[in-house]
PDB file with SEQRES, HELIX, SHEET and CRYST1 records, atoms N, CA, C and O in Angstrom:
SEQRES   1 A   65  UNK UNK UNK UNK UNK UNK UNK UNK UNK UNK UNK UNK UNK          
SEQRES   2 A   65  UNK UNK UNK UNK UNK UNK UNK UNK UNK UNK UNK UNK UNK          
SEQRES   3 A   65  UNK UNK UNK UNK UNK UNK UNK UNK UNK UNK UNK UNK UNK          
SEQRES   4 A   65  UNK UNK UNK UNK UNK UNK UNK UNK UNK UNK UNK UNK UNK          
SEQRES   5 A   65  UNK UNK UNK UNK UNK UNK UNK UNK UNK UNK UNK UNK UNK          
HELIX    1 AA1 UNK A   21  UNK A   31  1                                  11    
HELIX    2 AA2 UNK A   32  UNK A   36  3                                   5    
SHEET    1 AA1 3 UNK A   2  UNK A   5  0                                        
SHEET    2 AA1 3 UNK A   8  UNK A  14 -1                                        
SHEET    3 AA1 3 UNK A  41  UNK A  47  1                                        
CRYST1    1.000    1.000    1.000  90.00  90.00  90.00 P 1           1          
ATOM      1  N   UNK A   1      -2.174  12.696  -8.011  1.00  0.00           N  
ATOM      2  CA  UNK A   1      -1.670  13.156  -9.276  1.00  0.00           C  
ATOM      3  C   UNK A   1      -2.245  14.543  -9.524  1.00  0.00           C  
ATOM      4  O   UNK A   1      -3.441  14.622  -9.245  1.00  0.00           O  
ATOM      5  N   UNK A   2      -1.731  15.552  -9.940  1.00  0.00           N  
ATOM      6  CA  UNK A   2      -1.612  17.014 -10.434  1.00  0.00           C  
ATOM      7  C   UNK A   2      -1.492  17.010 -11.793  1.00  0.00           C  
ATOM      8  O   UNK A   2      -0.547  16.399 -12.292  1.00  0.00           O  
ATOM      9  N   UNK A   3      -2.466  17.718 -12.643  1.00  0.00           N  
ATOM     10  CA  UNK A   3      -2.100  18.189 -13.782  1.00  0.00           C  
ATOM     11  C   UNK A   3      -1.201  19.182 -13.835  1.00  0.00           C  
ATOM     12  O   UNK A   3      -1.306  20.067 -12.987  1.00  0.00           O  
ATOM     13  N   UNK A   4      -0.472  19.236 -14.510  1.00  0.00           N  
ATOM     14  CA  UNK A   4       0.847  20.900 -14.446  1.00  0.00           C  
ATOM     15  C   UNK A   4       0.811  21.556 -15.839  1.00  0.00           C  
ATOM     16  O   UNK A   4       1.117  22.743 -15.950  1.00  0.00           O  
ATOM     17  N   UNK A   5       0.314  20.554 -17.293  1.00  0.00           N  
ATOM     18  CA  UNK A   5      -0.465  21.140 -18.027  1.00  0.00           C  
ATOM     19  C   UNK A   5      -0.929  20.255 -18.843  1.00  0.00           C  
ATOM     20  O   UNK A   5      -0.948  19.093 -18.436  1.00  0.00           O  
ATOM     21  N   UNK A   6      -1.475  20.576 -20.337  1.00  0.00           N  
ATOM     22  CA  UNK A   6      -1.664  19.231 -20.779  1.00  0.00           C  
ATOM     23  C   UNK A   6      -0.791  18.280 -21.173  1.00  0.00           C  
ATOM     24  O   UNK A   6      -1.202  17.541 -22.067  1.00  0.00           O  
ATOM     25  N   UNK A   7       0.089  18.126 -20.838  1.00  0.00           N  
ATOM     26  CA  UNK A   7       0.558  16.912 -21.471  1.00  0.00           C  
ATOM     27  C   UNK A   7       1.661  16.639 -20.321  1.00  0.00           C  
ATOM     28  O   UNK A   7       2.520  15.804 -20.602  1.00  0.00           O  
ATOM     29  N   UNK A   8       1.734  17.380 -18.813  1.00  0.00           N  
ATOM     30  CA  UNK A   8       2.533  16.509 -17.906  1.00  0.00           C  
ATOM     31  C   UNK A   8       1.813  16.742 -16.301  1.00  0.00           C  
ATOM     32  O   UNK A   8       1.282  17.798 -15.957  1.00  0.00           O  
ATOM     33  N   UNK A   9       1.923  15.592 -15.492  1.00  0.00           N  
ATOM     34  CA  UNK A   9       1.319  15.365 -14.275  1.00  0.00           C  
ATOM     35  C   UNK A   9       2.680  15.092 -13.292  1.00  0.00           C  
ATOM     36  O   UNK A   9       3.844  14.730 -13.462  1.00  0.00           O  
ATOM     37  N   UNK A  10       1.871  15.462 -12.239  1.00  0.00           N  
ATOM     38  CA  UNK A  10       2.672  15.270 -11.008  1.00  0.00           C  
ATOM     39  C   UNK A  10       2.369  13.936 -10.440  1.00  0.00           C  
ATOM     40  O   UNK A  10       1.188  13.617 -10.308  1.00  0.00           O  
ATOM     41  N   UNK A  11       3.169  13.250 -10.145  1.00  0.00           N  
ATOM     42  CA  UNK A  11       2.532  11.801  -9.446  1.00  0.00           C  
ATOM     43  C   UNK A  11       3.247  11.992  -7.684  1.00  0.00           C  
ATOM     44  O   UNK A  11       4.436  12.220  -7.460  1.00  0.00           O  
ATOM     45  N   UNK A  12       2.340  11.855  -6.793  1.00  0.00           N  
ATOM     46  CA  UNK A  12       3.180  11.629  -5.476  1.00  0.00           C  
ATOM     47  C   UNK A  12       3.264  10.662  -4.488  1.00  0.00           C  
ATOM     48  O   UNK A  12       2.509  10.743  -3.519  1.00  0.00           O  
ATOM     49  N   UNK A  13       3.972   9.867  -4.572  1.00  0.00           N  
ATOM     50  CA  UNK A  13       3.815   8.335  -4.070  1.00  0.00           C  
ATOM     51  C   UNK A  13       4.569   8.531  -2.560  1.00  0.00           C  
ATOM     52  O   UNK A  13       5.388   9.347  -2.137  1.00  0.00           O  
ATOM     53  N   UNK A  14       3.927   7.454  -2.012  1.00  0.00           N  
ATOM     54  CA  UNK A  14       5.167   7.204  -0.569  1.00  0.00           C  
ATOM     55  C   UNK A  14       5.336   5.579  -0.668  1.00  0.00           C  
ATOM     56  O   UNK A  14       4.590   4.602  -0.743  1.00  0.00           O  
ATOM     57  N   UNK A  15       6.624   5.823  -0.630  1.00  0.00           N  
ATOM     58  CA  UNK A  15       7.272   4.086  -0.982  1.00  0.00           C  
ATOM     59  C   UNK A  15       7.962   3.788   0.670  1.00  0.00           C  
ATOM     60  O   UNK A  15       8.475   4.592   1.447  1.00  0.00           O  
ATOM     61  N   UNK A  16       7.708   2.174   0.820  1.00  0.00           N  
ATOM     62  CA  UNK A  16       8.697   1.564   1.656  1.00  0.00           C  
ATOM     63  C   UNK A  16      10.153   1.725   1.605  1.00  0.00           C  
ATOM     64  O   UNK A  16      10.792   1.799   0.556  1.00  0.00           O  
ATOM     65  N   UNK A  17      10.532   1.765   2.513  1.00  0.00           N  
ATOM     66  CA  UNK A  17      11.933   2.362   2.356  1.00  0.00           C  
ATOM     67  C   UNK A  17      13.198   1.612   1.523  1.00  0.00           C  
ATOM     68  O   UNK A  17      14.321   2.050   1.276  1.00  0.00           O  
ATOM     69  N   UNK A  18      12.395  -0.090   1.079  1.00  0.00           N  
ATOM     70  CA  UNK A  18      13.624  -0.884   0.468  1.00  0.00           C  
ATOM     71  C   UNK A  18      13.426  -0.483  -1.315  1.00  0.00           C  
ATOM     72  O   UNK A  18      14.336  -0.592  -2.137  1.00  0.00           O  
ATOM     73  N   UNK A  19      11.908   0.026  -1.646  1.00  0.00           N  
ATOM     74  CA  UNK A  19      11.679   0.207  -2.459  1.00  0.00           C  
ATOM     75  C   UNK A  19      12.556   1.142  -3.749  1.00  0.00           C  
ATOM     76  O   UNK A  19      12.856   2.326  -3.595  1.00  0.00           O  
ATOM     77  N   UNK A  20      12.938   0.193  -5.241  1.00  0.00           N  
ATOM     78  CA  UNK A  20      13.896   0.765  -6.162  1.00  0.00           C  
ATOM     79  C   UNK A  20      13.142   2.181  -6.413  1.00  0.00           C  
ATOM     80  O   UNK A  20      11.938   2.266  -6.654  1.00  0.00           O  
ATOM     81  N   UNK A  21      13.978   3.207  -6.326  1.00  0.00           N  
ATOM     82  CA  UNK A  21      12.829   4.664  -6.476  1.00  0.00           C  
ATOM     83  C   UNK A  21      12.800   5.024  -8.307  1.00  0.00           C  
ATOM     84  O   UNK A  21      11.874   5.315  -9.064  1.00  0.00           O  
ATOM     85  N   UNK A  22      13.920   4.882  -8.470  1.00  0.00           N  
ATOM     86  CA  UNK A  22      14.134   4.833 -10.230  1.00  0.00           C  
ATOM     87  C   UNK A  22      13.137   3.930 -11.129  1.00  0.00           C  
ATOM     88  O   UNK A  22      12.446   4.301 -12.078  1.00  0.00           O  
ATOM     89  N   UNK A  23      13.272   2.473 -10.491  1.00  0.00           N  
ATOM     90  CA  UNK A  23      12.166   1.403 -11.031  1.00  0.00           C  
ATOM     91  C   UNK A  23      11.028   2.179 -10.874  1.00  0.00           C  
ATOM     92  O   UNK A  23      10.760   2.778 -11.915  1.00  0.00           O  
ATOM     93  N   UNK A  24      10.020   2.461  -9.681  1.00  0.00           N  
ATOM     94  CA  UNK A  24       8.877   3.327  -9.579  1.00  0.00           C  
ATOM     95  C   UNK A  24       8.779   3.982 -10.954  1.00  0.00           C  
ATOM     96  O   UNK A  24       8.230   3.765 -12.034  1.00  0.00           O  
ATOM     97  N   UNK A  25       9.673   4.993 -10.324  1.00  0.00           N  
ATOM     98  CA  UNK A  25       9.352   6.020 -11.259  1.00  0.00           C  
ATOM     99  C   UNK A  25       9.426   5.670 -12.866  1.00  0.00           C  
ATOM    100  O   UNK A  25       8.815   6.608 -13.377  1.00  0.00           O  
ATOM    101  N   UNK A  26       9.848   4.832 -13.879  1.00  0.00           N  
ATOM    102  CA  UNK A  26       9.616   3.878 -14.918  1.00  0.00           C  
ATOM    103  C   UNK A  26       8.478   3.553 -15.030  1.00  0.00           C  
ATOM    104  O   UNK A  26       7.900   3.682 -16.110  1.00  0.00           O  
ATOM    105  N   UNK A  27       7.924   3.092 -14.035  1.00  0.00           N  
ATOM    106  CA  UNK A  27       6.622   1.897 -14.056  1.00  0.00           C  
ATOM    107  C   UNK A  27       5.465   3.022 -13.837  1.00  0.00           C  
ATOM    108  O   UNK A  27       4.352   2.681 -14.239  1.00  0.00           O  
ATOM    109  N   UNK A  28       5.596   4.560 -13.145  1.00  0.00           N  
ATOM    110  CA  UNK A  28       4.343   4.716 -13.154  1.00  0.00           C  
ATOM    111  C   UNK A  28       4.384   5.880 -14.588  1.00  0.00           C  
ATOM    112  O   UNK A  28       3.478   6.627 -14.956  1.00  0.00           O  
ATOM    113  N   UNK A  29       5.471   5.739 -15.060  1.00  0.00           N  
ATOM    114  CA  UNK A  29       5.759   6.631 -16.446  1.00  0.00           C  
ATOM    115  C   UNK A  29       4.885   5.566 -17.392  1.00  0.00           C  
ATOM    116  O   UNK A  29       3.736   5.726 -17.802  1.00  0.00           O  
ATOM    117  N   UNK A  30       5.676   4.559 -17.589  1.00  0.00           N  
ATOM    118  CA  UNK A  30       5.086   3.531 -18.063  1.00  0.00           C  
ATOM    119  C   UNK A  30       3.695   3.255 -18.379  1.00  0.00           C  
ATOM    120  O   UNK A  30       3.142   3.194 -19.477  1.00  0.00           O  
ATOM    121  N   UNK A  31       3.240   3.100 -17.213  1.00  0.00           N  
ATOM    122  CA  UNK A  31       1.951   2.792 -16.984  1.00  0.00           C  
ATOM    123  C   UNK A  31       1.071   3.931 -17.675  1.00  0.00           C  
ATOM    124  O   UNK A  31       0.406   3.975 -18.709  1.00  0.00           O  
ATOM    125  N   UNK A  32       1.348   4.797 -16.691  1.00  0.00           N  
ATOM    126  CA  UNK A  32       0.717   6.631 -17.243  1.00  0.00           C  
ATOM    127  C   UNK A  32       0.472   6.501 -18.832  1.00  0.00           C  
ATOM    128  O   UNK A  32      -0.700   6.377 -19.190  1.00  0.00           O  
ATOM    129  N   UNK A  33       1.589   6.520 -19.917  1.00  0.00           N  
ATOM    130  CA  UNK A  33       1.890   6.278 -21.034  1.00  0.00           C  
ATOM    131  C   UNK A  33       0.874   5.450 -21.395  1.00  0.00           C  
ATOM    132  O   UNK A  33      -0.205   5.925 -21.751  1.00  0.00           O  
ATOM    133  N   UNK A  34       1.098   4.089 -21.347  1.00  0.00           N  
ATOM    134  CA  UNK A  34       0.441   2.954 -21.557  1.00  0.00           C  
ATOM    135  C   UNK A  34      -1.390   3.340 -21.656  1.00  0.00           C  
ATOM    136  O   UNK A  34      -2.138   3.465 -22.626  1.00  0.00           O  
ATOM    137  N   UNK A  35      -1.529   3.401 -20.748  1.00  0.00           N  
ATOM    138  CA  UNK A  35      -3.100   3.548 -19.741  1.00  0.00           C  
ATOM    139  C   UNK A  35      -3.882   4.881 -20.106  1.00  0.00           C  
ATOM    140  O   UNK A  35      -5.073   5.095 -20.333  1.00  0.00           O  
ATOM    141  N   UNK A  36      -2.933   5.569 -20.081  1.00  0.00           N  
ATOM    142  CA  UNK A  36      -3.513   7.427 -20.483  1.00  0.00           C  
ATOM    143  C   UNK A  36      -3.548   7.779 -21.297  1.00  0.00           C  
ATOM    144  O   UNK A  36      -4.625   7.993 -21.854  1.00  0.00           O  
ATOM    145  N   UNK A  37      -2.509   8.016 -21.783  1.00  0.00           N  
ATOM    146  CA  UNK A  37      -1.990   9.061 -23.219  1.00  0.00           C  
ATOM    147  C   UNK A  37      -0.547   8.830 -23.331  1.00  0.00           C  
ATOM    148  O   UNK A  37       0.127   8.984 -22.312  1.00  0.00           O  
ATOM    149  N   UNK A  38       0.006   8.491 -24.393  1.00  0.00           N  
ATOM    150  CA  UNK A  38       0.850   8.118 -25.226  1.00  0.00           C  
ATOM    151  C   UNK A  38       2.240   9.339 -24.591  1.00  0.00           C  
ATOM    152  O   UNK A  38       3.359   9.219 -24.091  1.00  0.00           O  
ATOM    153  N   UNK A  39       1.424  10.343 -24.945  1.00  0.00           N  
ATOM    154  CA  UNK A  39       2.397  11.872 -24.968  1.00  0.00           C  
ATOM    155  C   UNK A  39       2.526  12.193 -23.699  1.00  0.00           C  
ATOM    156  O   UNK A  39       3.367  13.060 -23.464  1.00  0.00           O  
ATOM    157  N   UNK A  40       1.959  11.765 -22.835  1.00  0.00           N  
ATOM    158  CA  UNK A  40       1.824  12.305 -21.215  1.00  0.00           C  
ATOM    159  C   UNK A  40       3.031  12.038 -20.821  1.00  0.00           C  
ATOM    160  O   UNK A  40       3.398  10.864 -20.779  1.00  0.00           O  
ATOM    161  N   UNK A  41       3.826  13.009 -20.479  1.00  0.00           N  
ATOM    162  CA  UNK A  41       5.211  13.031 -19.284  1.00  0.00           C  
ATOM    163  C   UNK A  41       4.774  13.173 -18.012  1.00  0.00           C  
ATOM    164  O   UNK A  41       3.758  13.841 -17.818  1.00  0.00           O  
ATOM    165  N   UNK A  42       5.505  12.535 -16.860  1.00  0.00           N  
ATOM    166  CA  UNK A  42       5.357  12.493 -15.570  1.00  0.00           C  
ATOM    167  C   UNK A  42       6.238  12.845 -14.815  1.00  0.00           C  
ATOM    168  O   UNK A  42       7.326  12.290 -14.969  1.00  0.00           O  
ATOM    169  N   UNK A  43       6.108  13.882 -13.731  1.00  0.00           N  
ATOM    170  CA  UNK A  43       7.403  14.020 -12.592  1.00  0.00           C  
ATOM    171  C   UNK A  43       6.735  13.315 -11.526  1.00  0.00           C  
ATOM    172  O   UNK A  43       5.590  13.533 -11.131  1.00  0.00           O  
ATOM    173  N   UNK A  44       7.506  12.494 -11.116  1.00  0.00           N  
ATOM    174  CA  UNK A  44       7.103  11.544  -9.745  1.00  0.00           C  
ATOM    175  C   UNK A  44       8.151  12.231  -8.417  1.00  0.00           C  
ATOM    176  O   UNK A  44       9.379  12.313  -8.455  1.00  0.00           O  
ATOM    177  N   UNK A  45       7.843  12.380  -8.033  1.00  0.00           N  
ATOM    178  CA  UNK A  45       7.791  12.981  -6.582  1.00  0.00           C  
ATOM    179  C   UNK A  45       7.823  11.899  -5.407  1.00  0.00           C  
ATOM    180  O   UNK A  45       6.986  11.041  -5.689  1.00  0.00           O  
ATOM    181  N   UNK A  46       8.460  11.603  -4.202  1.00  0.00           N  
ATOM    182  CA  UNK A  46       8.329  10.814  -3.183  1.00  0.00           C  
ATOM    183  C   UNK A  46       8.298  11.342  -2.372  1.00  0.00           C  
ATOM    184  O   UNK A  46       9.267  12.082  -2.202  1.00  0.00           O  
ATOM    185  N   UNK A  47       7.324  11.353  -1.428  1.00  0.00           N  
ATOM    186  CA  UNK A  47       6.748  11.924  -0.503  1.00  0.00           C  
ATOM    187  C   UNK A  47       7.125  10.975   0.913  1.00  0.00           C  
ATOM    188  O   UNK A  47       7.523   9.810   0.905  1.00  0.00           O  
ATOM    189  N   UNK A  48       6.836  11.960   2.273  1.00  0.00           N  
ATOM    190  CA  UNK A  48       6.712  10.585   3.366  1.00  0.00           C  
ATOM    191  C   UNK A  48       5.296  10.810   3.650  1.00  0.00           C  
ATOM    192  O   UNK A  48       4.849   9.885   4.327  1.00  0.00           O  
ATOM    193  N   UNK A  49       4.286  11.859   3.328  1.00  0.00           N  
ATOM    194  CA  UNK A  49       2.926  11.879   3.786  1.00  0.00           C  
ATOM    195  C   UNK A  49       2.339  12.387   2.667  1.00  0.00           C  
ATOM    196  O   UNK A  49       2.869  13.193   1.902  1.00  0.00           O  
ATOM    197  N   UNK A  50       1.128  11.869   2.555  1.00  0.00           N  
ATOM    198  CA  UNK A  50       0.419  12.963   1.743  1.00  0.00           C  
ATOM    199  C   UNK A  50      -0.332  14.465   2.430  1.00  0.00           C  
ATOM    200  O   UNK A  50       0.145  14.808   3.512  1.00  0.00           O  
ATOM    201  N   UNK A  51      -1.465  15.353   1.850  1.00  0.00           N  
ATOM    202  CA  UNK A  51      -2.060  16.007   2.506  1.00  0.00           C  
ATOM    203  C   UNK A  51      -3.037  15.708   3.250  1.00  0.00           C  
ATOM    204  O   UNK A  51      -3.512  14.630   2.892  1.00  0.00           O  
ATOM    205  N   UNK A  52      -3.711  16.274   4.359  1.00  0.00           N  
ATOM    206  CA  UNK A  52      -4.912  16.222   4.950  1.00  0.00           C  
ATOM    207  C   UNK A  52      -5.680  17.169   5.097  1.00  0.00           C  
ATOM    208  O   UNK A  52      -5.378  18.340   4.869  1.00  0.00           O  
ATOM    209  N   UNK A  53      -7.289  16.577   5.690  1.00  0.00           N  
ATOM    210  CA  UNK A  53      -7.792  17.949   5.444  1.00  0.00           C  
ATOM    211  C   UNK A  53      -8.923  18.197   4.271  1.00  0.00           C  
ATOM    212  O   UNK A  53      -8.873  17.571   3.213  1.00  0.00           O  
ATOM    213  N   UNK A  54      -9.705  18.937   4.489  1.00  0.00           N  
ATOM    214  CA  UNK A  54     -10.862  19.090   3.819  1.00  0.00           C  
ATOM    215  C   UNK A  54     -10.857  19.725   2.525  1.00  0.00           C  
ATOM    216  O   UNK A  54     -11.867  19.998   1.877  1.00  0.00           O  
ATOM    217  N   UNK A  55      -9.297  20.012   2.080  1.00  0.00           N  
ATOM    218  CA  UNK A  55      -8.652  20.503   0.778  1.00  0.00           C  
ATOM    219  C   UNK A  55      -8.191  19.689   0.330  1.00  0.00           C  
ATOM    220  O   UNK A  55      -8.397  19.809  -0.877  1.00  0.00           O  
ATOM    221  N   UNK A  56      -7.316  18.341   0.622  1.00  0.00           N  
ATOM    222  CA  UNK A  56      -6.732  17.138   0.398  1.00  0.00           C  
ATOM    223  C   UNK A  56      -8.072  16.350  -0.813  1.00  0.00           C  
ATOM    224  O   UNK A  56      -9.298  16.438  -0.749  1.00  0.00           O  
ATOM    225  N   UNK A  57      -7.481  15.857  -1.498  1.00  0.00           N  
ATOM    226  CA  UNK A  57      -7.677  14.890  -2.551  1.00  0.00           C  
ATOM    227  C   UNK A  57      -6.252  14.037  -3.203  1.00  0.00           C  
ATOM    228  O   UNK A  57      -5.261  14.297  -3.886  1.00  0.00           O  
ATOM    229  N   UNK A  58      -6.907  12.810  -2.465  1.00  0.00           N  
ATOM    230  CA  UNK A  58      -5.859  11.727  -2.623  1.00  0.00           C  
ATOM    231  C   UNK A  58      -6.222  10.359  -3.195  1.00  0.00           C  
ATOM    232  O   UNK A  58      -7.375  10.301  -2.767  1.00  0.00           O  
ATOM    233  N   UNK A  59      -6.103   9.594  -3.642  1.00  0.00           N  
ATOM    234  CA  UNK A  59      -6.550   8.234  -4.289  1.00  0.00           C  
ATOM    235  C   UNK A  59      -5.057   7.118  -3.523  1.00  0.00           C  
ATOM    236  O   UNK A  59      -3.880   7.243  -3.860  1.00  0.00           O  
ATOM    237  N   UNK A  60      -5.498   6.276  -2.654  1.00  0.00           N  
ATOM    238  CA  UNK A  60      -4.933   5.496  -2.599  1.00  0.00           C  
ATOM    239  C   UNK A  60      -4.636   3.878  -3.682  1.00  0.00           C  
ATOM    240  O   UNK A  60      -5.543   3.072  -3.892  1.00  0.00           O  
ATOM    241  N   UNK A  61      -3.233   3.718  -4.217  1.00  0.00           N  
ATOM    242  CA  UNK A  61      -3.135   2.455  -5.174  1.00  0.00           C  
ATOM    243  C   UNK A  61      -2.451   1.532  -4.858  1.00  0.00           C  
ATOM    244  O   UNK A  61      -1.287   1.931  -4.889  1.00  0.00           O  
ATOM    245  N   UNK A  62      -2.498   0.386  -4.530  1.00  0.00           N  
ATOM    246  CA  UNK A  62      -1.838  -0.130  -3.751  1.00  0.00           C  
ATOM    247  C   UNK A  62      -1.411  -1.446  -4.855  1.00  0.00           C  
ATOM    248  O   UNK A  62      -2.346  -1.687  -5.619  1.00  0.00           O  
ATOM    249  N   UNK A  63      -0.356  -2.207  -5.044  1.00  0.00           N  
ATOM    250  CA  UNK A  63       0.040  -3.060  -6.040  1.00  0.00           C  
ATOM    251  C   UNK A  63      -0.521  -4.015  -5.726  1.00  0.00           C  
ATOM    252  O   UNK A  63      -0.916  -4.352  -4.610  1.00  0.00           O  
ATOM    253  N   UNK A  64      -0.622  -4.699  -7.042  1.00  0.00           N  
ATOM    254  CA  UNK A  64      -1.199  -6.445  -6.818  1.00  0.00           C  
ATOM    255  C   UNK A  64       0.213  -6.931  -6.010  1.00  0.00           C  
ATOM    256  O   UNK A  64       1.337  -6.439  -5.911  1.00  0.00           O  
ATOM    257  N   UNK A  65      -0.544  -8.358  -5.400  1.00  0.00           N  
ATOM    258  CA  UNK A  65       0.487  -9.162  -4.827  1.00  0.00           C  
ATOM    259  C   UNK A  65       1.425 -10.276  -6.041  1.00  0.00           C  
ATOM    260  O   UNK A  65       2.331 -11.004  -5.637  1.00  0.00           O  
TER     261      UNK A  65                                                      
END                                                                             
């Protein structure tokens, strides 16, 4: 996740390929909202890799079962 300013973040996920991309993107708005800040907007982004590398900062989240 990227701040872009105060009040919106970048989220960059890599989903399985059967995965609803619209649903995602709801749920981590959602969540964000919920969990963070009320006012926080999100652009979610789908990625197939993240970065690497000694500049890379990444947090892996992986869903409950």
């Amino acid at each position: 996740m990227s701040q872009l300013d105060q009040a919106r973040v970048r989220v960059r996920a890599i989903l399985e390929s059967a995965a609803d991309r619209s649903l995602v993107t709801s749920q981590v708005r959602t969540a964000l909202r919920y969990n963070v800040a009320s006012f926080l907007e999100a652009d979610v982004e789908f990625v197939d890799r993240l970065p690497t590398g000694p500049q890379a900062k990444f947090r892996v989240v992986e869903p409950l079962s």
